[in-house]
C-alpha positions in Angstrom: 21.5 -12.4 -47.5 20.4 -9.0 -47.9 23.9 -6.8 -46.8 21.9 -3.6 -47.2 19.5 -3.9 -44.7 22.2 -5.8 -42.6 23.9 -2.5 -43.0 21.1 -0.4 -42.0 20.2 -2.9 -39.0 24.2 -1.7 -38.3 23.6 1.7 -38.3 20.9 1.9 -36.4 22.3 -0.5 -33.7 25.1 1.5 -33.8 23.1 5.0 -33.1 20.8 3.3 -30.1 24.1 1.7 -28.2 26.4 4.0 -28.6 29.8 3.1 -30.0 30.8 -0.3 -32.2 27.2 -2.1 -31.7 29.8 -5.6 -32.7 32.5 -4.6 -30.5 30.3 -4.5 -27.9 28.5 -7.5 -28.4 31.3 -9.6 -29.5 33.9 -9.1 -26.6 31.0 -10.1 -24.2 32.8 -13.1 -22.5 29.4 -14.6 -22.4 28.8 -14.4 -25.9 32.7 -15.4 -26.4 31.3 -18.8 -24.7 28.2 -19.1 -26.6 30.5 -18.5 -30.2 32.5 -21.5 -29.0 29.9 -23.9 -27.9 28.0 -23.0 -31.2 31.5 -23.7 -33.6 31.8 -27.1 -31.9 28.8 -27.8 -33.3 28.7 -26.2 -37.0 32.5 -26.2 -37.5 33.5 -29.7 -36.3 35.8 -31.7 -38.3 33.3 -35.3 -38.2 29.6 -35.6 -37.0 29.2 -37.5 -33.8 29.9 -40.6 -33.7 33.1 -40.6 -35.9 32.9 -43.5 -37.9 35.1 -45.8 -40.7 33.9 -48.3 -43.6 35.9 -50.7 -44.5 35.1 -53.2 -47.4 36.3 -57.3 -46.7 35.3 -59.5 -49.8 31.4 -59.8 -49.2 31.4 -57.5 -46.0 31.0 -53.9 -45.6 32.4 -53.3 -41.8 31.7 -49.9 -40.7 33.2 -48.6 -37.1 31.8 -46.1 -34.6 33.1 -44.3 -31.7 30.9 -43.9 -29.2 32.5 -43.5 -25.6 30.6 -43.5 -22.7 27.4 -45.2 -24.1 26.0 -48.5 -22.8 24.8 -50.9 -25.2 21.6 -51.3 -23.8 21.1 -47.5 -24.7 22.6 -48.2 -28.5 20.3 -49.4 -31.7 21.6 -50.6 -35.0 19.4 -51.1 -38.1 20.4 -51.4 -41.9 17.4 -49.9 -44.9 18.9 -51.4 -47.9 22.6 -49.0 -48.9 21.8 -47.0 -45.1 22.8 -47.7 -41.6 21.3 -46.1 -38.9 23.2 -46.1 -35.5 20.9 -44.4 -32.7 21.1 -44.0 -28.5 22.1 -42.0 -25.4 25.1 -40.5 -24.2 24.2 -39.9 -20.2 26.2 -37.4 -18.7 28.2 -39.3 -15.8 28.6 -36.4 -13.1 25.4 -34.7 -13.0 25.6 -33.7 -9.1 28.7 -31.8 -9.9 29.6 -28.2 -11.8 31.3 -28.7 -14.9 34.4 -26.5 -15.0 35.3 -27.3 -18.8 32.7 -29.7 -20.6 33.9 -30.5 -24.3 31.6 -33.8 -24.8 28.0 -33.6 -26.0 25.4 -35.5 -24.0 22.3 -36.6 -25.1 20.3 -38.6 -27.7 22.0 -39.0 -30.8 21.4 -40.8 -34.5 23.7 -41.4 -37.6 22.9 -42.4 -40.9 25.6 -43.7 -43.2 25.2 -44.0 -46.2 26.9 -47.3 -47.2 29.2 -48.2 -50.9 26.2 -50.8 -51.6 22.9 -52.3 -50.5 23.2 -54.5 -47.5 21.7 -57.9 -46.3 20.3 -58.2 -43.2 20.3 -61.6 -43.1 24.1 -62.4 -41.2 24.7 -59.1 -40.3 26.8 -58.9 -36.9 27.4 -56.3 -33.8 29.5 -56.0 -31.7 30.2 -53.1 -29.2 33.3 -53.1 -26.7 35.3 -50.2 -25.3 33.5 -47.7 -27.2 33.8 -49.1 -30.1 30.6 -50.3 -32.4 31.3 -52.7 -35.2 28.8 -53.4 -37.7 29.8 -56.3 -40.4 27.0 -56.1 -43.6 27.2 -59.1 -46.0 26.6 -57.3 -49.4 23.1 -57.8 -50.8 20.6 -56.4 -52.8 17.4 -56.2 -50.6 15.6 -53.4 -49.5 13.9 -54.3 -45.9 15.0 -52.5 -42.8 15.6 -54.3 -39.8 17.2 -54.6 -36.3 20.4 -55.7 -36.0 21.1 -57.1 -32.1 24.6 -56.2 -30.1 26.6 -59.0 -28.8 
């Protein structure tokens, strides 16, 4: 980044608003708002959905939380040492205002990259309460496929 000409934007900003151009700007309370929504999103501590991998002899297990998702809306598929989990979170009250929202709606995907390749061939899921769990029998194959929910 260029600070000089970041300066001179400043400056300049500062001349043609009168005053602190940042102050201004910065103790907006809608821009106060729009700082926090964007910090959830850059600044939060796992992507969405938050996930574990475990490793159980010949299985990789790898678990996902994803509240408020139905299955139907979910898809699992494994590309040799990657596992995509993909679907819809539907917003559950969309007749009424939102007076503090703090959960992301909408399509979403995750790649994991996995310890090592996976079979396809065996591999389970099973999604209850919010909870995904994906078992991968270790393999060394490099086809993607489907896997179905239980």
């Amino acid at each position: 980044m260029d600070f000089e000409k970041l300066k001179q934007w400043q400056d300049f900003a500062r001349k043609a608003g009168g005053g602190d151009f940042w102050s201004n700007v910065f103790n907006d309370q809608w821009t106060k708002e729009a700082l926090k929504e964007m910090s959830k999103t850059f600044f939060s501590e796992a992507p969405f959905p938050r996930t574990d991998v475990y490793m159980d002899g010949g299985n990789m297990i790898v678990v996902m939380e994803i509240p408020g998702v139905r299955k139907e809306d979910l898809q699992v598929a494994v590309h040799g040492d990657r596992l995509t989990v993909s679907g819809v979170v539907t917003q559950p009250y969309t007749a009424h205002a939102a007076v503090n929202k703090e959960r992301s709606y909408g399509p979403f995907e995750r790649t994991i990259q996995l310890p090592e390749t996976a079979a396809r061939e065996n591999a389970l899921a099973r999604y209850e309460n919010g909870i995904l769990e994906v078992r991968l029998p270790r393999t060394h194959q490099g086809q993607t496929s489907k896997i179905n929910i239980e």
